[in-house]
C-alpha positions as CSV (number, residue, x, y, z in Angstrom):
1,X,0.0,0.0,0.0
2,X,2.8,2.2,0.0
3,X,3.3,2.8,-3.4
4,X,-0.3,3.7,-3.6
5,X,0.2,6.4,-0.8
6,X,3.0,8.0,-2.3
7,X,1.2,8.2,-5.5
8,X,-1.8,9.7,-4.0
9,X,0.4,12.0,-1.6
10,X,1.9,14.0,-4.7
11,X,1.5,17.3,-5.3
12,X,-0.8,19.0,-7.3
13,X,1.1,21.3,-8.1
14,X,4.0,19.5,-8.7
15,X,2.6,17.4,-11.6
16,X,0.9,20.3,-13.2
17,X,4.4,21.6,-13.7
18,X,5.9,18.4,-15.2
19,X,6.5,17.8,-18.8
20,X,3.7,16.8,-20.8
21,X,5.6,12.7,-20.7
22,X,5.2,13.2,-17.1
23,X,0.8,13.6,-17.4
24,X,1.0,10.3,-20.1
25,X,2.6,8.1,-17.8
26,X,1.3,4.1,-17.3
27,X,2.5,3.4,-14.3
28,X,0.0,1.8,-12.3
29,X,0.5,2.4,-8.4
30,X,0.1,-0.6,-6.6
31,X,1.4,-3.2,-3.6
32,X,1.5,-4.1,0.0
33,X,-1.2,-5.3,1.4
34,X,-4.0,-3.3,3.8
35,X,-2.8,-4.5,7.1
36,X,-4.4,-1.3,9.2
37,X,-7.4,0.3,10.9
38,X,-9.8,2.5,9.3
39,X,-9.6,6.0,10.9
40,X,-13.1,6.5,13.1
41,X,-15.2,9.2,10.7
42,X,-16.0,13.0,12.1
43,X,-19.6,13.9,13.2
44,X,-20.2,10.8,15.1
45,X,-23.4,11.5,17.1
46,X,-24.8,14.2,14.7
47,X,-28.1,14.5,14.1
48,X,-28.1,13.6,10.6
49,X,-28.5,9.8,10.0
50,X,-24.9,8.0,9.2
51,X,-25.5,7.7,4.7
52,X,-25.5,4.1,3.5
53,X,-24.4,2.8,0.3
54,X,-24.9,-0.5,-2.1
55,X,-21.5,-1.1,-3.6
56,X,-21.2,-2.4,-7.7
57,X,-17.7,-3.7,-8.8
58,X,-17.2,-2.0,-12.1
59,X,-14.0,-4.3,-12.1
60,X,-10.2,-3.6,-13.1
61,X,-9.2,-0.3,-13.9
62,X,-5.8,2.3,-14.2
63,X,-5.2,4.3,-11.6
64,X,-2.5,6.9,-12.1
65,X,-2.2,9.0,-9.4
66,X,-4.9,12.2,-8.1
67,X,-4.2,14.3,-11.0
68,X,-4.9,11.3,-13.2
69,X,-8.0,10.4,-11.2
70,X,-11.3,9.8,-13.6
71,X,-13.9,7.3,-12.8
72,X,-16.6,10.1,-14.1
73,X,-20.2,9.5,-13.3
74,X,-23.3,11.2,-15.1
75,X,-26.3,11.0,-13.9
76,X,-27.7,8.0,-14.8
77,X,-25.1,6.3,-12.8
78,X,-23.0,5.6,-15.9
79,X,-19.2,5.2,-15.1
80,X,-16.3,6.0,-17.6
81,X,-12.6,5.6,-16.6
82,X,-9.4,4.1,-18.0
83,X,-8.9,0.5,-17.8
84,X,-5.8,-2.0,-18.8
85,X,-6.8,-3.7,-21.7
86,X,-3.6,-6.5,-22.8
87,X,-0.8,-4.4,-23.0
88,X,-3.1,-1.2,-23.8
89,X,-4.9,1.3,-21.4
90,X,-8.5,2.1,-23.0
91,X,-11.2,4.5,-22.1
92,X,-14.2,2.5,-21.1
93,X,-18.0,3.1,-21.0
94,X,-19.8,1.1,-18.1
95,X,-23.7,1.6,-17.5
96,X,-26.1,-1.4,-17.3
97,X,-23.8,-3.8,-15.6
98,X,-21.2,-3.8,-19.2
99,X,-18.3,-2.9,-19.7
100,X,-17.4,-1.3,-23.0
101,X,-14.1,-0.4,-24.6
102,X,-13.6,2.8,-26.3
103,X,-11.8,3.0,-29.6
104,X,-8.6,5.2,-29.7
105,X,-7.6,8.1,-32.2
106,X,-5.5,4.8,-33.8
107,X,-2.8,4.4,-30.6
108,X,-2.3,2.0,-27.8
109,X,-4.2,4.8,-24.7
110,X,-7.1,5.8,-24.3
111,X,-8.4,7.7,-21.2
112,X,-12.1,8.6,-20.4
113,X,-12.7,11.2,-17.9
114,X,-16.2,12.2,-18.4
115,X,-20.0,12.1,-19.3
116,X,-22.8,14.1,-19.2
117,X,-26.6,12.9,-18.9
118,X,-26.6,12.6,-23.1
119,X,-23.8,10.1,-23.0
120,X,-21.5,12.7,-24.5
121,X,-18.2,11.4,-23.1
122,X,-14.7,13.3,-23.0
123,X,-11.2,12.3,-21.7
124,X,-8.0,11.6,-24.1
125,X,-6.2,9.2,-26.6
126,X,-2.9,8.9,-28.5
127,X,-2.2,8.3,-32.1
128,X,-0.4,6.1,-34.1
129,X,2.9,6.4,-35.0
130,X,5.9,3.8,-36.3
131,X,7.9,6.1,-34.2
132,X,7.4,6.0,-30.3
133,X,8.3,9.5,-29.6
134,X,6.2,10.9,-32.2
135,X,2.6,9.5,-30.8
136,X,0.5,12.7,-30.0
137,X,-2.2,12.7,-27.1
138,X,-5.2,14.6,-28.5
139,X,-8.4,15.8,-26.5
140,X,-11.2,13.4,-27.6
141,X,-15.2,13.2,-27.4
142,X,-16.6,10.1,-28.0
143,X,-20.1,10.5,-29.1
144,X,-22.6,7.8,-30.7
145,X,-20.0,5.5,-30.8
146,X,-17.6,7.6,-32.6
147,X,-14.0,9.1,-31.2
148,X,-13.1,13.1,-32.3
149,X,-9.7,14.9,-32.0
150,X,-10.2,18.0,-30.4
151,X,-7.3,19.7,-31.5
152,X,-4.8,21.5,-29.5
153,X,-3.7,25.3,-28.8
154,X,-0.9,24.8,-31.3
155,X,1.6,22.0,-29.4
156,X,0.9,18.7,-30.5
157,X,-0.7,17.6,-26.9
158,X,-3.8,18.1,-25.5
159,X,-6.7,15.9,-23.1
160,X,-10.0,16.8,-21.8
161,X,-11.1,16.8,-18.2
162,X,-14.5,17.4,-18.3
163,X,-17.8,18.1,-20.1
164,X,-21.3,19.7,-19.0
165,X,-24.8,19.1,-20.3
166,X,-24.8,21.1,-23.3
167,X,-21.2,20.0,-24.8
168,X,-18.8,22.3,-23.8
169,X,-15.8,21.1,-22.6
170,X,-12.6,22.0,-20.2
171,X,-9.5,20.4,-21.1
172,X,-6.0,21.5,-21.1
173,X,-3.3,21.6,-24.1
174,X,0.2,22.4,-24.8
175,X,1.1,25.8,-26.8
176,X,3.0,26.7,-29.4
177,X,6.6,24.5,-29.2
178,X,4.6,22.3,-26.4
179,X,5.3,24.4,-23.8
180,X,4.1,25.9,-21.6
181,X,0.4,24.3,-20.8
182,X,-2.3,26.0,-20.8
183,X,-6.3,25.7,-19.6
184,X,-8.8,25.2,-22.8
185,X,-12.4,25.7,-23.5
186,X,-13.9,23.9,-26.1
187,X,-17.2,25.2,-27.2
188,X,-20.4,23.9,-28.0
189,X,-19.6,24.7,-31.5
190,X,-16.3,23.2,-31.9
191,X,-13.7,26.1,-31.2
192,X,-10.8,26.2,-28.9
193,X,-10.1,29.0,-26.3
194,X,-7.0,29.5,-24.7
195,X,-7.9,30.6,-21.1
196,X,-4.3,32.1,-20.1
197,X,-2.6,32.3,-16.6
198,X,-2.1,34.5,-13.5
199,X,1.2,35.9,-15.1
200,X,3.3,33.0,-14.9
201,X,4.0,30.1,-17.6
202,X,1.0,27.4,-17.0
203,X,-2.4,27.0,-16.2
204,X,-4.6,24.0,-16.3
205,X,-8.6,22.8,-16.3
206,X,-10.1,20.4,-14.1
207,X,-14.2,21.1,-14.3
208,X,-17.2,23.2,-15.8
209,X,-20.6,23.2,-14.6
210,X,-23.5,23.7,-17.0
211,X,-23.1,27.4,-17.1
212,X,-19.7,27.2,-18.6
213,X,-17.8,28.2,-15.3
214,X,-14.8,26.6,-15.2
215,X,-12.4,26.1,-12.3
216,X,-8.9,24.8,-12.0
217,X,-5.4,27.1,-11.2
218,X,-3.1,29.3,-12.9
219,X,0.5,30.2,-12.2
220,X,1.7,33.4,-11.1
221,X,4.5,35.4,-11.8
222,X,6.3,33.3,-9.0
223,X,5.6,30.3,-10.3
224,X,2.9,29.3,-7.4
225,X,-0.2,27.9,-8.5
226,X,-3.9,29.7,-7.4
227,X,-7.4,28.2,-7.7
228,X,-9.3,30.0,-9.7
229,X,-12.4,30.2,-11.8
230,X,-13.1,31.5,-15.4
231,X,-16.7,33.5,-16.0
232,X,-17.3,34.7,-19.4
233,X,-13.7,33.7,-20.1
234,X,-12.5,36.0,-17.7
235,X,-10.3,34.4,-14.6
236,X,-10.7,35.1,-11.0
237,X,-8.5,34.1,-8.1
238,X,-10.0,32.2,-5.0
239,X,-7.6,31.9,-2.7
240,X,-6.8,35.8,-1.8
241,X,-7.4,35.0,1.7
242,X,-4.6,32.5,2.4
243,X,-1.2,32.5,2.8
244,X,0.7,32.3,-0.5
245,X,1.3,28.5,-0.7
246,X,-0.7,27.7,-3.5
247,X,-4.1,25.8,-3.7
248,X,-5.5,24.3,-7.2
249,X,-9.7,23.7,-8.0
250,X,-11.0,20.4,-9.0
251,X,-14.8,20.6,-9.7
252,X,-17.4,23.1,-9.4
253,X,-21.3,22.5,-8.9
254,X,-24.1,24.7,-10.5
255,X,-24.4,26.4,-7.4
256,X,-20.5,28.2,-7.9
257,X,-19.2,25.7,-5.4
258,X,-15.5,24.9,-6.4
259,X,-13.9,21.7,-4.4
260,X,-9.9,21.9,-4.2
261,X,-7.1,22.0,-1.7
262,X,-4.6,24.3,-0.2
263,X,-0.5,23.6,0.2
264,X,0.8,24.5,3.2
265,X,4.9,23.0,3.4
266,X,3.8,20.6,5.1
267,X,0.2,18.9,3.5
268,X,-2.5,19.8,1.6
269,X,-5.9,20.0,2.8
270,X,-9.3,19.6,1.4
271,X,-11.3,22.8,0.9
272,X,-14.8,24.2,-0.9
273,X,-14.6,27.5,-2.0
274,X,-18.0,29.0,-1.1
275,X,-18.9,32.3,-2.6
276,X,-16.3,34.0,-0.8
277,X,-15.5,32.0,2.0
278,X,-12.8,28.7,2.2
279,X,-14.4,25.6,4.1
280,X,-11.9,23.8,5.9
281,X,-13.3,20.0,5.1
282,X,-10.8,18.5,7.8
283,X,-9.2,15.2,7.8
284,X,-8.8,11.7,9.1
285,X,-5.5,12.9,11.0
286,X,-3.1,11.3,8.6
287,X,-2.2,15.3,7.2
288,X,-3.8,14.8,3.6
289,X,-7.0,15.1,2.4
290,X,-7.8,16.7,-1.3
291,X,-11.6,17.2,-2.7
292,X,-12.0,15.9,-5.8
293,X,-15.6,16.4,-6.5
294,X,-19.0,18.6,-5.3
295,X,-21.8,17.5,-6.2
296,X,-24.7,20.3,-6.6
297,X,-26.7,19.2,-3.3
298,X,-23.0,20.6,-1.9
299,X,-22.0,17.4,-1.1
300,X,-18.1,16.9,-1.8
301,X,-15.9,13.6,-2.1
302,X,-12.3,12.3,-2.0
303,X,-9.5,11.1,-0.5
304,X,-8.1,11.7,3.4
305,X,-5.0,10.0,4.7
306,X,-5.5,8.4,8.4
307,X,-2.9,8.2,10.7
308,X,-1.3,5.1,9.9
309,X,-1.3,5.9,6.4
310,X,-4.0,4.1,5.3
311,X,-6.2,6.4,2.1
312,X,-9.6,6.8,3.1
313,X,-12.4,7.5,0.2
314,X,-14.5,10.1,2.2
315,X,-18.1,11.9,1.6
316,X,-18.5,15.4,2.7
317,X,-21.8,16.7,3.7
318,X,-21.4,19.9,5.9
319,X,-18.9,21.3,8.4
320,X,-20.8,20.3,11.5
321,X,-20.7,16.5,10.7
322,X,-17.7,16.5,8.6
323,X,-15.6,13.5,7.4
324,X,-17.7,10.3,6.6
325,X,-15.3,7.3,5.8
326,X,-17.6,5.9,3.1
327,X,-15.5,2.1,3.6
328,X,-18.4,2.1,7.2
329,X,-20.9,2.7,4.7
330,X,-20.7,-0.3,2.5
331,X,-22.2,-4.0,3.6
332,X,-18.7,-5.5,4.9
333,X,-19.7,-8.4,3.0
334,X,-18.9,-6.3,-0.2
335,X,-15.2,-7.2,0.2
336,X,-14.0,-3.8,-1.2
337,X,-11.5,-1.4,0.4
338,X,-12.2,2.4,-0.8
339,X,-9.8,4.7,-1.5
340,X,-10.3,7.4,-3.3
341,X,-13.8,8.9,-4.0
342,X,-13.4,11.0,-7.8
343,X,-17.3,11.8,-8.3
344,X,-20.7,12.4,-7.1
345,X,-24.0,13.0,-9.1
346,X,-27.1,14.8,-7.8
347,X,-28.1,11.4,-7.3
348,X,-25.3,11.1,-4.7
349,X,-24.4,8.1,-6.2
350,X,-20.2,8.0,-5.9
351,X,-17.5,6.7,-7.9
352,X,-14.7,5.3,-6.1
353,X,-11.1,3.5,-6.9
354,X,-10.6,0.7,-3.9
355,X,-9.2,-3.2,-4.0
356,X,-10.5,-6.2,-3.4
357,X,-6.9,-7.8,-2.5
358,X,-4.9,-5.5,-0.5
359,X,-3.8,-3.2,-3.6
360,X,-2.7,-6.1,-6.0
361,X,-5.3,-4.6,-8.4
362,X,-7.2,-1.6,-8.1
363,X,-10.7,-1.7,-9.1
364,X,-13.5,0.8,-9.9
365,X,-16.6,1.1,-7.3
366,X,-20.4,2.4,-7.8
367,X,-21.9,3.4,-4.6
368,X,-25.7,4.0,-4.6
369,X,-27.3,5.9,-1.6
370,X,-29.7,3.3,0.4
371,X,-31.8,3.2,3.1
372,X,-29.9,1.5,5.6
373,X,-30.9,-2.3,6.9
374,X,-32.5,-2.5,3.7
375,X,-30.9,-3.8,0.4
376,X,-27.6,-3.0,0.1
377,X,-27.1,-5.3,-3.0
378,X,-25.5,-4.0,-6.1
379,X,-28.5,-4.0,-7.9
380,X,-30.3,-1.5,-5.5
381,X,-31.7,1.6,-6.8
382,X,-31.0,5.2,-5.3
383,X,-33.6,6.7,-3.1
């Protein structure tokens, strides 16, 4: 389980300032076996009920690390994600209990990261090449069975993070002579927008909600990466408030809502930016915790590290309550161990990487809101 720590215990920040090789990489963290005690969730004794959930495997699947994180759920509870396929990763569909492989833009990855409620589904996949170190990584849209490059912001990479209900798109994509990165709006009608930065040389994506906000960070003239949000294509910072350590967004809700962290030196810690105001979502004590998703009830998901090092998938419901370990959820008889919660519908239902084996394979994980003490089979329908 150690590898899979450090993986998830990486910096934001960090990778967003990589190479574009460093965002393509395969390697899938994994080992060691779960040999510890969940930490005991916040809000015990609050007066809201403790949430149940049914738990569907989805099955195998890639894992590469937060910033990599897809396992994108629309809301019909359909699941897309990135799964090993041979010696190939491929974008998968999964709704009705199958599994479905994407096709590629002719190469050997593929890499789904979203869907809306008309099945519109974005993410990224290479091309061919006979020469390695000329395949490309293109933004794609699969749509009625069909895969389309998205084009880039004239580099020869680009990938899409997200997509809202009408079609319009946040991705990222490299500039002219592939560097630097920056954020990109495709538009309902096919064009490209480069979204700029805070001064300094990168800025990237990571959500849009249906009324074409996007939210993700932006470099300053220092180098430290901001949250921030773009309206009208205009960008605004979220994090004057705090110390300057950097902080990144990860999703935003139709409410404005933006789920991200903060850096400190030491950790990062989960936060929802709130019209204003910076929620502390607090932790399992293990240091890190990082939002990766608000759903537009306000409820947010992720990942928090407990104390003996063990990641923790969590749900987030408000600041009185706090932390809910979703693994004391789940029926125990479900044999799954949760790690890291990516996405939440208005449904509430949540998609989740965990194991089934201690971390020899990581597999994908649809949790439905129940009734608890009633079914809590995988077939059970959210109420």
């Amino acid at each position: 389980m150690k590898a899979f720590v450090k993986v998830v215990r990486h910096r934001f920040a960090c990778a967003c300032s990589r190479p574009v090789a460093a965002f393509l990489s395969l390697g899938l963290a994994a080992g060691g076996v779960v040999g510890a005690t969940q930490a005991d969730s916040a809000g015990e004794g609050h007066h809201r009920a403790q949430p149940c959930h049914a738990v569907k495997d989805i099955g195998q699947v890639a894992f590469r690390g937060l910033f990599n994180c897809a396992l994108g759920v629309n809301a019909r509870g359909s699941v897309v994600g990135a799964a090993p396929f041979g010696s190939e990763i491929r974008g998968f569909l999964y709704e009705k209990g199958q599994m479905t492989l994407l096709p590629t833009l002719g190469g050997t990855l593929g890499d789904a990261r979203a869907i809306n409620s008309r099945g519109q589904i974005v993410g990224g996949s290479s091309t061919a090449a006979d020469v390695p170190d000329k395949v490309l990584f293109r933004a794609s849209l699969w749509d009625k069975g069909t895969i389309s490059d998205l084009r880039t912001l004239g580099g020869k990479h680009s990938w899409a993070v997200d997509i809202n209900e009408f079609g319009a798109i946040a991705g990222n994509a490299t500039t002219e002579g592939d560097a630097p990165i920056h954020a990109a709006l495709w538009t309902r009608r096919g064009a490209i927008v480069d979204l700029k930065t805070l001064g300094g040389p990168n800025s990237y994506a990571a959500g849009i909600n249906d009324w074409g906000v996007l939210t993700g960070g932006a470099q300053d003239v220092a180098g430290v990466y901001h949250a921030v949000i773009w309206r009208n294509r205009e960008m605004m910072r979220l994090d004057d408030a705090l110390p300057p350590n950097g902080s990144h967004g990860t999703k935003i809700n139709n409410a404005g809502e933006v789920c991200g962290s903060t850096f400190s030196p030491t950790t990062d810690k989960a936060v929802l930016f709130r019209h204003g105001s910076i929620i502390d979502l607090g932790g399992f004590g293990g240091g890190f915790t990082s939002c990766q998703d608000v759903g537009d009830q306000g409820h947010a998901v992720g990942i928090s590290v407990a104390p003996d090092g063990s990641p923790l998938a969590f749900l987030w419901r408000d600041e009185e309550e706090g932390l809910i370990d979703l693994n004391k959820t789940i029926p125990p008889e479900a044999g799954a161990f949760l790690a890291v919660a990516t996405s939440i519908n208005w449904l509430g239902q949540i998609a989740v990487y965990g194991t089934p084996d201690g971390f020899q394979t990581i597999h994908g994980y649809l949790l439905t809101p129940v009734k608890c003490g009633e079914d809590q089979g995988d077939d059970a329908a959210p109420r």
